[in-house]
mmCIF file of the N, C-alpha and C atoms, coordinates in Angstrom:
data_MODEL
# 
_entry.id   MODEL 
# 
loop_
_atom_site.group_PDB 
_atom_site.id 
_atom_site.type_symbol 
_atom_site.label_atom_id 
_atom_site.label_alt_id 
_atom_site.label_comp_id 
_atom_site.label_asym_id 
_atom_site.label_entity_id 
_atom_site.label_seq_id 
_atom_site.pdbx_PDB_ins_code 
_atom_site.Cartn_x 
_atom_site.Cartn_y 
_atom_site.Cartn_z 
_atom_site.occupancy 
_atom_site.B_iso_or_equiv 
_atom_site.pdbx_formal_charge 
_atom_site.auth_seq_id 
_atom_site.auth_comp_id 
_atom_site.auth_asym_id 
_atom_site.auth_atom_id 
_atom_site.pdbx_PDB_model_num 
ATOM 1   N N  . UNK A 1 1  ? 50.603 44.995 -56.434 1.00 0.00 ? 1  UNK A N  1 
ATOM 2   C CA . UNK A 1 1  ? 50.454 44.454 -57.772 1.00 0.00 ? 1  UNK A CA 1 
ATOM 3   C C  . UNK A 1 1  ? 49.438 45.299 -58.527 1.00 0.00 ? 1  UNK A C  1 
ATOM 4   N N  . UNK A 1 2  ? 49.474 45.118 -59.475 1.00 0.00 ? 2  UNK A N  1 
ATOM 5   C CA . UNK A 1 2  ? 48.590 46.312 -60.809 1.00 0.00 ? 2  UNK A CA 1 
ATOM 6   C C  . UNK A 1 2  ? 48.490 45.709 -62.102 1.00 0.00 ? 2  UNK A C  1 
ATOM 7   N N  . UNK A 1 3  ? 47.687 45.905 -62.776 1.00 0.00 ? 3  UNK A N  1 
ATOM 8   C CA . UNK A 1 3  ? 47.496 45.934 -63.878 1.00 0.00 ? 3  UNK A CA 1 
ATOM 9   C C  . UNK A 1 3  ? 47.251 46.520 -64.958 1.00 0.00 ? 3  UNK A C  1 
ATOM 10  N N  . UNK A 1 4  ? 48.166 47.082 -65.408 1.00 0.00 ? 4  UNK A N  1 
ATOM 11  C CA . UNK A 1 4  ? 47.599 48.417 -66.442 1.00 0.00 ? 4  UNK A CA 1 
ATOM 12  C C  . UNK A 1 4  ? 47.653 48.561 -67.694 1.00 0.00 ? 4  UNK A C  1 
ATOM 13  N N  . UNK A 1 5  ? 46.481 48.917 -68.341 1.00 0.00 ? 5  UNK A N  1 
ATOM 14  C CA . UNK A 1 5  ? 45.806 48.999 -70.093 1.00 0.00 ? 5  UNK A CA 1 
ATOM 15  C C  . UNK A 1 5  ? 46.875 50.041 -70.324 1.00 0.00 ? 5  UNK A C  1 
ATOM 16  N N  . UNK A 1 6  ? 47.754 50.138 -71.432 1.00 0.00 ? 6  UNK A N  1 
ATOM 17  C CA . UNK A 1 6  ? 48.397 51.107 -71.925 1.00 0.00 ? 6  UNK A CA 1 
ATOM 18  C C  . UNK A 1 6  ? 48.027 51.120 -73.510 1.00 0.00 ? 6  UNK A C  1 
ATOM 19  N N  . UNK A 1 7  ? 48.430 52.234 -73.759 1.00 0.00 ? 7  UNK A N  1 
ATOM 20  C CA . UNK A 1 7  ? 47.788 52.658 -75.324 1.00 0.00 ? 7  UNK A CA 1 
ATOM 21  C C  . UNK A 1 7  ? 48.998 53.360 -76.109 1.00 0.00 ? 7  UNK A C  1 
ATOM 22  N N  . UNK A 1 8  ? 49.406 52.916 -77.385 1.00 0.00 ? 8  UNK A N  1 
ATOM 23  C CA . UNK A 1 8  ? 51.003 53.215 -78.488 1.00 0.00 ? 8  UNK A CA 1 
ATOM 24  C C  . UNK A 1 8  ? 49.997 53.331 -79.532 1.00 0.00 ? 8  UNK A C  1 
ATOM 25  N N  . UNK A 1 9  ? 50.352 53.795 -80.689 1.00 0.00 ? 9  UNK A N  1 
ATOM 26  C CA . UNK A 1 9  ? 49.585 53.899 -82.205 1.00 0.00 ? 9  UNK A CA 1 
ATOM 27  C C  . UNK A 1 9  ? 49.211 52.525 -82.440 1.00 0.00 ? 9  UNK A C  1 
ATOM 28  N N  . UNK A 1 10 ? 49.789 51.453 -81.925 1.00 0.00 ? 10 UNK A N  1 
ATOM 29  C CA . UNK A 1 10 ? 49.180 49.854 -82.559 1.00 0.00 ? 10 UNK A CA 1 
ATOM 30  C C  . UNK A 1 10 ? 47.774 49.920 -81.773 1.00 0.00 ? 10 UNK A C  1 
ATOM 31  N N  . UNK A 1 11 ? 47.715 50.130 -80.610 1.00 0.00 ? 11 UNK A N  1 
ATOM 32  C CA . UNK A 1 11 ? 46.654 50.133 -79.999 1.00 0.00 ? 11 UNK A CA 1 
ATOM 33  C C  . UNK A 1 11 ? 46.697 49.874 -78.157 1.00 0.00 ? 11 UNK A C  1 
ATOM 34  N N  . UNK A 1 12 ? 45.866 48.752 -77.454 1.00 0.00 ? 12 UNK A N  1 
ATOM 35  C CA . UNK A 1 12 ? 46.160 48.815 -76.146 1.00 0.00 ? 12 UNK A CA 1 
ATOM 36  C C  . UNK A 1 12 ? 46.851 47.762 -76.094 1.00 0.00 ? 12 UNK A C  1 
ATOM 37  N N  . UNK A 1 13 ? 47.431 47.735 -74.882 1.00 0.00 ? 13 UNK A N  1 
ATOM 38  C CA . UNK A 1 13 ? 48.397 46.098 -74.779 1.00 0.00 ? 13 UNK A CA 1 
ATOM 39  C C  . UNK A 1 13 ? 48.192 46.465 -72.927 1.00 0.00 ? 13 UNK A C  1 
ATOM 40  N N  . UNK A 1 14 ? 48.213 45.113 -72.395 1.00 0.00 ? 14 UNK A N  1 
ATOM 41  C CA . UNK A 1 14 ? 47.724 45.335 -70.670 1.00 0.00 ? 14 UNK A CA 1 
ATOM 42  C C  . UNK A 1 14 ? 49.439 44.828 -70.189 1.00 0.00 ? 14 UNK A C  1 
ATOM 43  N N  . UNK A 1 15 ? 49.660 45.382 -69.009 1.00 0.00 ? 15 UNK A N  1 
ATOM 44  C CA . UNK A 1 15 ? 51.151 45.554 -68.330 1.00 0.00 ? 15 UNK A CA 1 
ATOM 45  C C  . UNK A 1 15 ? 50.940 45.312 -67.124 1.00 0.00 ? 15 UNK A C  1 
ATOM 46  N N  . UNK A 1 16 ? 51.437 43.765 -66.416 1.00 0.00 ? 16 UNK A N  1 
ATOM 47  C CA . UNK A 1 16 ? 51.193 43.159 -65.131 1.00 0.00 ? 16 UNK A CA 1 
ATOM 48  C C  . UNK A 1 16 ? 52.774 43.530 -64.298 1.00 0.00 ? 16 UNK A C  1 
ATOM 49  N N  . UNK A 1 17 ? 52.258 44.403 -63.787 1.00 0.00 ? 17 UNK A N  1 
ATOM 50  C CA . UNK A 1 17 ? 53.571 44.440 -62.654 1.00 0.00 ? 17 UNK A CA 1 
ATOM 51  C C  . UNK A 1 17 ? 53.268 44.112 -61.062 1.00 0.00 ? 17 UNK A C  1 
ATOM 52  N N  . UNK A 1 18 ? 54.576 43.091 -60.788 1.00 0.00 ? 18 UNK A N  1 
ATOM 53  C CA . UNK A 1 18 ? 53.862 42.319 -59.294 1.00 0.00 ? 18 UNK A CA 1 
ATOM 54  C C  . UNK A 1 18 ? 54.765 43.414 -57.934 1.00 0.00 ? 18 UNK A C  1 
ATOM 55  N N  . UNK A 1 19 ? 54.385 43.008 -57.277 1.00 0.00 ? 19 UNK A N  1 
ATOM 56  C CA . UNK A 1 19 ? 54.141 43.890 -55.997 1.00 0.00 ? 19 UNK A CA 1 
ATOM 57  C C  . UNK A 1 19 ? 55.517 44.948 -55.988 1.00 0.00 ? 19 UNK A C  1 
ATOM 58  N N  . UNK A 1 20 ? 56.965 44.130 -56.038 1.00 0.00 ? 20 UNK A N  1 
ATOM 59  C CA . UNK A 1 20 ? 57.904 44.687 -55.564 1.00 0.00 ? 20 UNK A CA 1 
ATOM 60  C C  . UNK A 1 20 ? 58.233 46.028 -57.114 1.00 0.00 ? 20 UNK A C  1 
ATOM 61  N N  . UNK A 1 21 ? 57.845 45.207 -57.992 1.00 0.00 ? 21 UNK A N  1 
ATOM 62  C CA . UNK A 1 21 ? 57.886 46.427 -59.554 1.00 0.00 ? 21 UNK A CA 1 
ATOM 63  C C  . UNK A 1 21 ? 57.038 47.872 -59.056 1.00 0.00 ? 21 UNK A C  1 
ATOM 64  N N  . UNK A 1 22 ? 55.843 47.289 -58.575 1.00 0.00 ? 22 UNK A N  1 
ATOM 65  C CA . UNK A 1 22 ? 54.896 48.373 -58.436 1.00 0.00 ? 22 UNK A CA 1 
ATOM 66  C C  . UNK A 1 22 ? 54.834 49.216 -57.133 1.00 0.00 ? 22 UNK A C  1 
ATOM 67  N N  . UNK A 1 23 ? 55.491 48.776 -56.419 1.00 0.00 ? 23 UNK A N  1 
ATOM 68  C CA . UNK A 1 23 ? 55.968 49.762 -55.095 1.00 0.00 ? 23 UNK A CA 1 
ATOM 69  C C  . UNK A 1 23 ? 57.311 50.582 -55.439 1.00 0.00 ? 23 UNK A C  1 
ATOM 70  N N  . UNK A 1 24 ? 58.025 49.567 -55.933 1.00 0.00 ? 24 UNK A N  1 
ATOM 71  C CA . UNK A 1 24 ? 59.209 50.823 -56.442 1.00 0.00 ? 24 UNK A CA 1 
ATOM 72  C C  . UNK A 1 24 ? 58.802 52.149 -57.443 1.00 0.00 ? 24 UNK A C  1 
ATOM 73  N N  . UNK A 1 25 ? 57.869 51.828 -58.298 1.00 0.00 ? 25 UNK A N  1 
ATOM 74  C CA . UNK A 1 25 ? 57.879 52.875 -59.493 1.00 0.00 ? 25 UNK A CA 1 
ATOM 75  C C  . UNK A 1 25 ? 56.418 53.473 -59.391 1.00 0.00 ? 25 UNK A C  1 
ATOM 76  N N  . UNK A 1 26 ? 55.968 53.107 -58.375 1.00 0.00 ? 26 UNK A N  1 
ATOM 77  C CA . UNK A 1 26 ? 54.327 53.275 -58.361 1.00 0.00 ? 26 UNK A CA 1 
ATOM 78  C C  . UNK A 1 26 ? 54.193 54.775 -58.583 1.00 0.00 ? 26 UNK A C  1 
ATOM 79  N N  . UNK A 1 27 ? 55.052 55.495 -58.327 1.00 0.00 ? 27 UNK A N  1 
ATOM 80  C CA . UNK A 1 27 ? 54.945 57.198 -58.661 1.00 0.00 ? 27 UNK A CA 1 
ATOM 81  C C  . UNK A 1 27 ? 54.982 57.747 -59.493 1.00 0.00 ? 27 UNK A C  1 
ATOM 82  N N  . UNK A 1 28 ? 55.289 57.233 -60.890 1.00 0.00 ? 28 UNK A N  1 
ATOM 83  C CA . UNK A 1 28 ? 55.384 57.452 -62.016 1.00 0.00 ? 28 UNK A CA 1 
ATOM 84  C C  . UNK A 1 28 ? 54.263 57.108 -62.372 1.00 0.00 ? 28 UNK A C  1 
ATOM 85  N N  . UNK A 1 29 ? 53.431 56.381 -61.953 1.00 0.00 ? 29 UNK A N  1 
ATOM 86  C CA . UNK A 1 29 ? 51.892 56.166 -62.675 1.00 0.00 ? 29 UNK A CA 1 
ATOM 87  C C  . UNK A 1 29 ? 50.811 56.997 -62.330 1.00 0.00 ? 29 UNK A C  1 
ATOM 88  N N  . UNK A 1 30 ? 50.644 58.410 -61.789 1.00 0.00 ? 30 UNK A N  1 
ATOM 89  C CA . UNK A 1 30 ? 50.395 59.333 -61.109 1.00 0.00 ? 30 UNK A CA 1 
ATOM 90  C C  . UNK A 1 30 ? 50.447 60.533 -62.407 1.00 0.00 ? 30 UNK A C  1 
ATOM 91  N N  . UNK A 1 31 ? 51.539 60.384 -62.975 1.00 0.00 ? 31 UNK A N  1 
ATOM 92  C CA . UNK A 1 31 ? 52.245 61.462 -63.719 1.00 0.00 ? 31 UNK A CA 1 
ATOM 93  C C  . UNK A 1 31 ? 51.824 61.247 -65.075 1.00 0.00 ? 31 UNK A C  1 
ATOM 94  N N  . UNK A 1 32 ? 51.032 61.928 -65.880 1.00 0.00 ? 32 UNK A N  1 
ATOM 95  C CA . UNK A 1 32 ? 50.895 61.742 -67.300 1.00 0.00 ? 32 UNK A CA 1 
ATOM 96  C C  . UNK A 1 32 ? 51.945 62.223 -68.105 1.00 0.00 ? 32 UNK A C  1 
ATOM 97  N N  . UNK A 1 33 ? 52.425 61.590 -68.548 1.00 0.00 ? 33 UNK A N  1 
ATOM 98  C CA . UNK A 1 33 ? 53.893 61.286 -68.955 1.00 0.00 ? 33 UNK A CA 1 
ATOM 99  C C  . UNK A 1 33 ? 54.197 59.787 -70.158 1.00 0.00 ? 33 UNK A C  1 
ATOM 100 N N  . UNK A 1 34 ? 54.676 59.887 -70.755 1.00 0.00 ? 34 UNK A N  1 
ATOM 101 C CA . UNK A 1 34 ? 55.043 58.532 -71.310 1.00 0.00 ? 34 UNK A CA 1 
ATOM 102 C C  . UNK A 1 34 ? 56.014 57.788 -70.329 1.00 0.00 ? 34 UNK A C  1 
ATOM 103 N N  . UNK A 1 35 ? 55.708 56.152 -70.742 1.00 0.00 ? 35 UNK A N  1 
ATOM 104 C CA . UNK A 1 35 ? 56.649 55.651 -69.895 1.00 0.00 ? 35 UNK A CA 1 
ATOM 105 C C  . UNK A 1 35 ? 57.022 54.675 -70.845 1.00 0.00 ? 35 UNK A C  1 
ATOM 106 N N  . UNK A 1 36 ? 58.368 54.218 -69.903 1.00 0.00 ? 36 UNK A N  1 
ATOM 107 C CA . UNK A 1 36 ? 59.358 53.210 -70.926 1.00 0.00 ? 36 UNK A CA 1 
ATOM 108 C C  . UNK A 1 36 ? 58.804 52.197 -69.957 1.00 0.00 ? 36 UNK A C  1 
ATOM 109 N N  . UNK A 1 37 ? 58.994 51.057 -70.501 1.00 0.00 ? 37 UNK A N  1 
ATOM 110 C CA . UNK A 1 37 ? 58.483 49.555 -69.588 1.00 0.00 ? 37 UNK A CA 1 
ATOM 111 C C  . UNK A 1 37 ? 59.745 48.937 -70.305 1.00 0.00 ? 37 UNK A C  1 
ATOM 112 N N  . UNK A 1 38 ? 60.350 48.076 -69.236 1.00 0.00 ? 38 UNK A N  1 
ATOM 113 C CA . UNK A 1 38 ? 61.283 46.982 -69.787 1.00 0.00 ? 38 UNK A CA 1 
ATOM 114 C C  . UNK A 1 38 ? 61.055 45.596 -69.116 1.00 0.00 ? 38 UNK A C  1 
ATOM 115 N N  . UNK A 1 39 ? 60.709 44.529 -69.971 1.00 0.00 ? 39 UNK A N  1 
ATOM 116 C CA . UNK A 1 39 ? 59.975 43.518 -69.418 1.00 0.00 ? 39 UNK A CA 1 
ATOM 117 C C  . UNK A 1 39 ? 59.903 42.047 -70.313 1.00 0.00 ? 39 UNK A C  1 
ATOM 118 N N  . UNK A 1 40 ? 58.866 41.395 -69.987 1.00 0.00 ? 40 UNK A N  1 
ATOM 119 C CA . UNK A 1 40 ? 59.160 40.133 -70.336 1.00 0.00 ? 40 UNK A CA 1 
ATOM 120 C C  . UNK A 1 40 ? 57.789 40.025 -71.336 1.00 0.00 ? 40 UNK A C  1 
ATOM 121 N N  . UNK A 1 41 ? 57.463 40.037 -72.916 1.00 0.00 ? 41 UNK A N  1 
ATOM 122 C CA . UNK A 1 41 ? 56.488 39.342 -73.303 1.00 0.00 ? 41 UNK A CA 1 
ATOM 123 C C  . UNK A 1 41 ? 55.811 37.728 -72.979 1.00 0.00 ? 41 UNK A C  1 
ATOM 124 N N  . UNK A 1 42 ? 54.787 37.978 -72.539 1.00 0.00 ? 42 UNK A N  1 
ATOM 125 C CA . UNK A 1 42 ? 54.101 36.646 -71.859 1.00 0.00 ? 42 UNK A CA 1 
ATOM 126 C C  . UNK A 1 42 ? 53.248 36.656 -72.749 1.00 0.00 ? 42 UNK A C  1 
ATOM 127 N N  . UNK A 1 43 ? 52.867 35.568 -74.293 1.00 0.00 ? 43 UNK A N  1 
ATOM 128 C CA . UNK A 1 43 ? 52.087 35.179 -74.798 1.00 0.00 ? 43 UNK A CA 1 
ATOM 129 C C  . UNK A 1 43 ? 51.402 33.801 -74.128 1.00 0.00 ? 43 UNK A C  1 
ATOM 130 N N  . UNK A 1 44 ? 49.746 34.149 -74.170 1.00 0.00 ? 44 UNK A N  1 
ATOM 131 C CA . UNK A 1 44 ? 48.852 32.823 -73.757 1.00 0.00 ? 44 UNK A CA 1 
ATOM 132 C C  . UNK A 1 44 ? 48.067 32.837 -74.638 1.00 0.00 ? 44 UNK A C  1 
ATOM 133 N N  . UNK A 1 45 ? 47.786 31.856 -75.764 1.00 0.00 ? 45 UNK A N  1 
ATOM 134 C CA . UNK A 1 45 ? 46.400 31.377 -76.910 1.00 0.00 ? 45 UNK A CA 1 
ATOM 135 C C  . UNK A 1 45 ? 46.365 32.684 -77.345 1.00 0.00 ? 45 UNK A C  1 
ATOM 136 N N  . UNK A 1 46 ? 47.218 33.388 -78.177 1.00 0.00 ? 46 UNK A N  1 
ATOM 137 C CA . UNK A 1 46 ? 47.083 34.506 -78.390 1.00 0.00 ? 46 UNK A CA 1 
ATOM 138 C C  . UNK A 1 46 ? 46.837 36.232 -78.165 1.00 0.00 ? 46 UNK A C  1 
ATOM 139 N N  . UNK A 1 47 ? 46.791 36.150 -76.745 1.00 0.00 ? 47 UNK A N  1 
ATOM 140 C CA . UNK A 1 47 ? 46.539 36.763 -75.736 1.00 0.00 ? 47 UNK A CA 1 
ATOM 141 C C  . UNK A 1 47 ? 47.906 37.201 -75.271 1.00 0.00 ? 47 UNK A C  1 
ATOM 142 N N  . UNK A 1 48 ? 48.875 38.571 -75.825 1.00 0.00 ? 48 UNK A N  1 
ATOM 143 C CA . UNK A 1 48 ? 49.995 38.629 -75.236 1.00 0.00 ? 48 UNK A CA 1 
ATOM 144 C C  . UNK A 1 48 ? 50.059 40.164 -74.255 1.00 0.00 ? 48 UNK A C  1 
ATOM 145 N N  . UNK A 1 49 ? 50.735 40.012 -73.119 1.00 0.00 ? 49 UNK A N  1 
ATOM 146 C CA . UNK A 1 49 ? 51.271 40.840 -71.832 1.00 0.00 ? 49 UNK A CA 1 
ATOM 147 C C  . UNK A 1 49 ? 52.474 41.269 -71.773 1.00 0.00 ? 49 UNK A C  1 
ATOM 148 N N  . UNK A 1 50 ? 52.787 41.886 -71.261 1.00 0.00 ? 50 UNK A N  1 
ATOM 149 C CA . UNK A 1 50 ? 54.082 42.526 -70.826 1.00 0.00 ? 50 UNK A CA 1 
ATOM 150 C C  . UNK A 1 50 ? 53.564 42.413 -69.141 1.00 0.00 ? 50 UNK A C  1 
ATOM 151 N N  . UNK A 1 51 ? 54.855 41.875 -68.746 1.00 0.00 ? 51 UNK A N  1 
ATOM 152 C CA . UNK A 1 51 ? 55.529 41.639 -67.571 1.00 0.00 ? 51 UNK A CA 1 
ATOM 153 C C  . UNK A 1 51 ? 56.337 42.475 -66.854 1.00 0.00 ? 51 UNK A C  1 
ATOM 154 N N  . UNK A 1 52 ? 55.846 43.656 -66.307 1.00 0.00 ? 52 UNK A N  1 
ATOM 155 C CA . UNK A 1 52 ? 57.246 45.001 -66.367 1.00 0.00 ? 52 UNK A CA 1 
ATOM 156 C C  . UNK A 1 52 ? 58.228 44.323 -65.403 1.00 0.00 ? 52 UNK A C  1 
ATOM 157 N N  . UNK A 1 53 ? 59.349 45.038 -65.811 1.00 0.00 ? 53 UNK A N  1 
ATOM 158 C CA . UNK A 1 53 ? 60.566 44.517 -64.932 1.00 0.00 ? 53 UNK A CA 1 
ATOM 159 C C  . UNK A 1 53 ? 61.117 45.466 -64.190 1.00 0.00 ? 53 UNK A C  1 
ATOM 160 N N  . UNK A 1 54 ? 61.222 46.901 -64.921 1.00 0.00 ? 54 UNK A N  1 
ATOM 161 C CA . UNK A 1 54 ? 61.455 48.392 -65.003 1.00 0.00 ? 54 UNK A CA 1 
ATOM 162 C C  . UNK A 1 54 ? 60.816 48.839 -65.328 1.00 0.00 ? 54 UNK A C  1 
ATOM 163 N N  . UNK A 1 55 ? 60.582 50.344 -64.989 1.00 0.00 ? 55 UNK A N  1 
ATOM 164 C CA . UNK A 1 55 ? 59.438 51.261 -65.600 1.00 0.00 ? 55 UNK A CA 1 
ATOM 165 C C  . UNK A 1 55 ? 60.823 52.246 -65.167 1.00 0.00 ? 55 UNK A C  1 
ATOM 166 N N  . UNK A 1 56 ? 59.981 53.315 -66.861 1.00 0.00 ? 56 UNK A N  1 
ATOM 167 C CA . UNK A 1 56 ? 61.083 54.598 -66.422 1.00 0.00 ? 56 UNK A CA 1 
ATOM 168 C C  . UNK A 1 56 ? 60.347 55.192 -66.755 1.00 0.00 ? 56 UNK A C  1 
# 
């Protein structure tokens, strides 16, 4: 599992991927590179996440 601060022109947004997301793609986070995330927005009290589902 991981948690990672990512940064787009809006600014940072944090990206929770749980164990089986982050063992499959964990090699791509190594690589400075852009990445695509495909996932689930999780808003809490204003406080919103991305949930990766995919990473490319």
């Amino acid at each position: 599992m991981a948690f990672l601060l990512l940064e787009d022109e809006a600014g940072f947004f944090e990206v929770i991927t749980f164990p089986a997301v982050y063992q499959k793609y964990s090699n791509l986070f190594r690589k400075e590179a852009p990445l695509l995330i495909e996932g689930v927005l999780s808003k809490n009290d204003g406080d919103s996440k991305i949930i990766a589902r995919k990473i490319m």
